[in-house]
N, C-alpha and C positions, 0 to 999 in steps of 0.2 A: 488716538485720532490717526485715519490712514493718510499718510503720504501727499502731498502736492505732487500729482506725475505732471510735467511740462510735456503736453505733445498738444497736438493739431486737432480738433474736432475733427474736422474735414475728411481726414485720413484716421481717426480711430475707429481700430475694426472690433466693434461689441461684441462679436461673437464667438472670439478666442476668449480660453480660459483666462481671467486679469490675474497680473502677473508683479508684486509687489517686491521686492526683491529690491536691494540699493543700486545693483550695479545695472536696472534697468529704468529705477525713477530718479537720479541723483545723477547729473551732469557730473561723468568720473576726472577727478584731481590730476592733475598731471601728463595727461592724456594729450591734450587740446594743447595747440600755439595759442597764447594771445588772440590773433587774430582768426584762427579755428573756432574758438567757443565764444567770439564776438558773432559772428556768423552763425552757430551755432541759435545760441541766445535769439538773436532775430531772425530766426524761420519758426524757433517756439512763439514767437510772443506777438502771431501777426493777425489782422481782424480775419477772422475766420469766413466773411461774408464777403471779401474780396475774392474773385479766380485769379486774379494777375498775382497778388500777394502768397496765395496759394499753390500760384506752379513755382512762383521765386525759393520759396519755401521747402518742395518738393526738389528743385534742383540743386540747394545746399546740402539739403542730407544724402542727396546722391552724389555729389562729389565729397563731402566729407567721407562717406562710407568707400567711396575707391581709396581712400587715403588711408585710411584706418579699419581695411575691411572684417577685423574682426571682434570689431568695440563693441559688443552686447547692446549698449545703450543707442548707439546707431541702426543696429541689424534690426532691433524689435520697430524701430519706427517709419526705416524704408519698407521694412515688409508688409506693417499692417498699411501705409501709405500705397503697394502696389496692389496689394489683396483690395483694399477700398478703387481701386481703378482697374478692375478689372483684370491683370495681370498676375492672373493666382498660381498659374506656373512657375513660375519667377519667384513668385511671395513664398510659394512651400518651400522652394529650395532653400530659398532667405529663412525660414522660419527653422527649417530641419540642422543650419551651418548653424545657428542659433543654440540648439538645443547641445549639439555636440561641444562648443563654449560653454556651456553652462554646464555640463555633465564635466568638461576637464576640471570646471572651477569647483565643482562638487556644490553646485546651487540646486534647489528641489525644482523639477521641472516637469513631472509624472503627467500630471495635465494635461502641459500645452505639446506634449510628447504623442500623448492619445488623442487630443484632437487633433494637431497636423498630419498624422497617421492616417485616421479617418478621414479628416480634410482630401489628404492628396489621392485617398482611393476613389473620392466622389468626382476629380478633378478627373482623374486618368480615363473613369467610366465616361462622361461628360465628352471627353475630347475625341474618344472610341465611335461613341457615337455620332458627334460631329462629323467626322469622318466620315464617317459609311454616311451619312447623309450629303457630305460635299460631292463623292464621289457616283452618289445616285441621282444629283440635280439635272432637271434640264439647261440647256445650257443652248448658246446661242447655235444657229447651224456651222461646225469646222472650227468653234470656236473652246470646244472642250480638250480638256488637256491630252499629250500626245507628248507618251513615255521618250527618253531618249533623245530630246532634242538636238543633243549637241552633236551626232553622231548623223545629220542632216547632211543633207548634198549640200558643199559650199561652196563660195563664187569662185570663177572661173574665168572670168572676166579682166581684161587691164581696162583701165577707166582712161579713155582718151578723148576727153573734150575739154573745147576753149578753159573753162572757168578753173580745171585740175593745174594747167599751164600756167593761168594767172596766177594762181593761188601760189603755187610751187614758187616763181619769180618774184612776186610781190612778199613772201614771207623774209626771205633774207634783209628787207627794207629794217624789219622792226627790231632792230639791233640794237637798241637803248633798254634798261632798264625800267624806263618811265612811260615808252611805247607796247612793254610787253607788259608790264603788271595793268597798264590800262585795258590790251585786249582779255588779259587772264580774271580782269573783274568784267567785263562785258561777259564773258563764257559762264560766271557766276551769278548775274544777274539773270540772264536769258535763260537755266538750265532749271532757272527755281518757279521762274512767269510760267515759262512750257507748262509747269506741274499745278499752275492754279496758287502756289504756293501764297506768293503776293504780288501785287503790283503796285509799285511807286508810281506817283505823278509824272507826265512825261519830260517834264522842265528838268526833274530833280537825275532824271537817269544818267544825265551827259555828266552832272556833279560825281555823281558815284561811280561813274567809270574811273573820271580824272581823279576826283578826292583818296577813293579807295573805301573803306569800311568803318573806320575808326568812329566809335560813337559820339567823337567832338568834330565830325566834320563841316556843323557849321551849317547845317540846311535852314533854308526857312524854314518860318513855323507857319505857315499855313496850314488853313483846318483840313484842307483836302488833297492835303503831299503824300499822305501813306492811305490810299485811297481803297484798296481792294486787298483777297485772297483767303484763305484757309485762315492762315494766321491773324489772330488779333489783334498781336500786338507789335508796334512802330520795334518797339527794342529785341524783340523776339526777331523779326524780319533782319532787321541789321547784327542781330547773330547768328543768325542763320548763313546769311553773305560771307561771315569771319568765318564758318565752320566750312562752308564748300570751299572758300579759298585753302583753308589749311588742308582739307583734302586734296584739290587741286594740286597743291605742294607735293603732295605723297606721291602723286600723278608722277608729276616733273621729274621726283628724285627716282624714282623707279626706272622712268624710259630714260634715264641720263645712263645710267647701269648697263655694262656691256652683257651680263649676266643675267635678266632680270630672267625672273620665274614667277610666274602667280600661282600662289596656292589659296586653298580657303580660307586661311589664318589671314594672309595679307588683305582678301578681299572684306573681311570681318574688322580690322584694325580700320580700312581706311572709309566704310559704311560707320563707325564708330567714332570718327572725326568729322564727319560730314555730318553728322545727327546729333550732335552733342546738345544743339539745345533744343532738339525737335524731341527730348527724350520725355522731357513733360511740358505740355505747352497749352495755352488756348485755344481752340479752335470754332468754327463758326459748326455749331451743332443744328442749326437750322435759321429760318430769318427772323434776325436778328437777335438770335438767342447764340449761345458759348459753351462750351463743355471745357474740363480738362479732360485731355487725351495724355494717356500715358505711350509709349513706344519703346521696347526694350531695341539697345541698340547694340551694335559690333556682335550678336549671336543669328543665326540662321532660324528660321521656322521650323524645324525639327527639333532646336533645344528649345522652344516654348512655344510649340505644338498648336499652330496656329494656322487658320486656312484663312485665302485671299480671295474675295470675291471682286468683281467688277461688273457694275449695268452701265452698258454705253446703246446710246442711242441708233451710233453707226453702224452697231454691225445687228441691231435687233435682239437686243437681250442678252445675257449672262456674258464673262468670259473666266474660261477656269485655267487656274494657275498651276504648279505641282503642287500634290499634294505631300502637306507638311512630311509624314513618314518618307516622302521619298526625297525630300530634299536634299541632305547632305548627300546622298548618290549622286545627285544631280549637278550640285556644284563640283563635285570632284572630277567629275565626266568634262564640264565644260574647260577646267581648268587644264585637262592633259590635250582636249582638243586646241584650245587658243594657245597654248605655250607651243605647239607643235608644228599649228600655221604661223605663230610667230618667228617661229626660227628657219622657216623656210626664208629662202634669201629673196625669190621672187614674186611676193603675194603682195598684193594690190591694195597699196592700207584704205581706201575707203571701203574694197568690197570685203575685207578683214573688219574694219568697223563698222558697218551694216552686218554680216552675221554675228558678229559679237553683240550688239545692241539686241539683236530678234529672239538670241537666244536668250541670251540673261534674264530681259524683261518675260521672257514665256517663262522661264523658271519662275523669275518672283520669288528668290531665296531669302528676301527681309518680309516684316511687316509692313515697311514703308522706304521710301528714298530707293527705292530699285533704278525707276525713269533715272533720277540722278545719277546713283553709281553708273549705271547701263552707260549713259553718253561718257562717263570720266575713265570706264576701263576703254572705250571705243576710242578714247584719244590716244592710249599709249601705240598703236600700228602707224596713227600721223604721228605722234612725237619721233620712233625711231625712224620713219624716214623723212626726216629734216623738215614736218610740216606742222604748225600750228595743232594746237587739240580742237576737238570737235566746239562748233558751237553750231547750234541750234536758234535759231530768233524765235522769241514769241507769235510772230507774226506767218511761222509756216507750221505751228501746231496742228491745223487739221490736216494740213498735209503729211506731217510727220507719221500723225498716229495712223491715219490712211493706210502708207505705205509697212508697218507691221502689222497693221489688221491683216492685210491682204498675204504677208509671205506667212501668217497663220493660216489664211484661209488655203493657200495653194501647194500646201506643203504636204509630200517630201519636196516636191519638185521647183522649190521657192525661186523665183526669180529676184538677185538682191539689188542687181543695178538699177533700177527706179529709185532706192533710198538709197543707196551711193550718191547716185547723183544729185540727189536732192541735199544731202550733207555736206556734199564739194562744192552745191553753191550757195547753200547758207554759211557756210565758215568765211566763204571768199566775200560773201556782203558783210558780215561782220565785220571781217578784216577790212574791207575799204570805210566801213563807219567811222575804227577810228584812224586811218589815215585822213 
């Protein structure tokens, strides 16, 4: 009789070679904490006809597998779980670190050796042509990509209006601990609404400024507290809050740094704290229907060779991103430009944080959470000079994305003080919200 393999319907991929072998149907001995293969155990053993239980599921064996990244019996289950969601880039690589384990261990593996072979030749042809298709689309008018960004005319400008002076004066007020982690979760709320992410009820927002994240905060339960967004789900939403905060954190400790230097590594660590549970999640696949959405996160679109599209109504169709092959040039580019305006002594942090936003977000170096990171690298030029980080209200979203439609449309010769100043007076209303 063959084998009980414990895995997920949901995420079994039929069309690899099955793969019987102990050390990939047999929860291995010794391996697991206690508390490891409790976890373990229930992401196998969960109804298969739930999505909530199935991303829960999907996000244990991806933190099990950081943990234990080269447990056979882990690798074969994240990879057919990413190959089933679409991320077969990811999943070959998964499948092929696979093989290489089981060739040390001298397990027979010939098979799934020749299909992922095959596999990732169909994958590389597939993404080739992708390509040359993204790169052939029409695309909205000045809104198609435009090699080089970061090497852009940048602002020239000192920002000298009322609301820079307020801001600047009113910032030394928030000198308590219990005054700054309430505006540093207003910056975390407002930075996720902007993106459609979710929206709470508006009773509950002023809770979660003051309360913070913690998922015993004690809300009501009302049926229509977690009322809108992308996200599904209530507890997905309030992890998402914990994960921008602890990136936020990264923010903080960086611009405290007399030294600080951005490279692409740091930019991938702290997109990879910020996304931690956007990595598998629910989302709204149409009305009122749900998909899971898988998201590889802390890697750029050149290692899983992925292109970004956008239809937005405002500018009349298409907006194109970099495409995936040239992305790591691209973030390499921005980082020697930003560290470079950073270290000049007299540049202007909000027109420092309007080009840093215009370009990032025109790169689009992730699959998702760009908007996010874009506003959290835009606050490190206000943190060094003794100002609050960027915060954005939900409530100036059209204006926001306005104002980078427009320095795409007008670009080289971008004009950035319009979203300066629109930054300097949304962070200063923020800032008197919770004053």
């Amino acid at each position: 009789m063959a084998p009980r393999i414990l895995n997920i319907p949901r995420f079994r991929n039929d069309i690899r070679p099955r793969l019987l072998h102990p050390s990939l149907t047999k929860i291995p001995v010794g391996v697991f904490t206690p508390e490891e293969e409790r976890l373990l155990k229930e992401a196998l053993s969960i109804d298969d006809n739930d999505d909530f239980a199935a991303v829960k599921s999907a996000k244990i064996l991806e933190s099990l597998l950081e943990i234990h990244p080269s447990e056979p019996y882990l690798m074969i289950r994240v990879a057919d779980m990413r190959f089933v969601l679409n991320s077969k880039r990811t999943a070959s690589e998964l499948y092929m670190n696979l093989i290489d384990e089981l060739d040390d261990a001298e397990v027979e593996c010939d098979e799934l050796d020749t299909w992922t072979s095959k596999h990732s030749r169909f994958v590389h042809m597939d993404k080739t042509r992708e390509l040359a298709l993204y790169n052939g689309m029409k695309y909205a008018p000045k809104m198609a990509w435009n090699p080089n960004v970061s090497s852009e005319i940048k602002p020239a400008f000192k920002l000298e209006i009322d609301s820079y002076r307020e801001l600047r004066d009113l910032w030394p007020s928030f000198n308590t601990s219990e005054r700054l982690d309430q505006f540093y979760n207003l910056h975390c709320i407002e930075t996720n609404a902007i993106e459609g992410t979710f929206m709470f009820h508006r009773l509950d927002v002023p809770r979660l400024v003051v309360a913070g994240f913690d998922e015993q905060i004690g809300l009501p339960k009302a049926e229509e507290r977690y009322q809108a967004g992308l996200v599904c789900s209530e507890e997905d939403a309030i992890g998402i809050l914990q994960d921008t905060r602890k990136a936020l954190d990264l923010i903080l400790e960086f611009s405290s740094s007399k030294t600080s230097h951005l490279t692409p590594d740091l930019i991938c660590q702290i997109h990879k704290s910020l996304m931690q549970t956007c990595r598998v999640s629910c989302v709204l696949g149409g009305p009122r229907e749900s998909r899971i959405q898988y998201v590889n996160i802390g890697m750029t679109r050149d290692n899983t060779n992925t292109n970004v599209i956008v239809n937005s109504s405002a500018v009349g169709g298409r907006i194109q991103f970099c495409p995936f092959n040239e992305v790591g040039a691209e973030v390499m580019a921005f980082c020697n430009e930003y560290n470079e305006l950073l270290n000049k002594e007299d540049y202007d942090p909000f027109g420092l944080a309007a080009w840093s936003n215009h370009a990032f977000v025109d790169i689009h170096p992730f699959e998702d959470g760009n908007g996010r990171m874009s506003r959290l690298l835009s606050s490190i030029p206000l943190l060094k000079k003794g100002l609050p980080p960027l915060c954005i209200s939900e409530s100036r979203k059209r204006q926001y994305f306005e104002h980078l439609n427009n320095l795409r449309a007008e670009r080289p010769k971008s004009d950035y003080l319009p979203l300066a100043t629109m930054m300097c007076e949304s962070t200063l209303e923020c800032l008197q919200e919770i004053r």
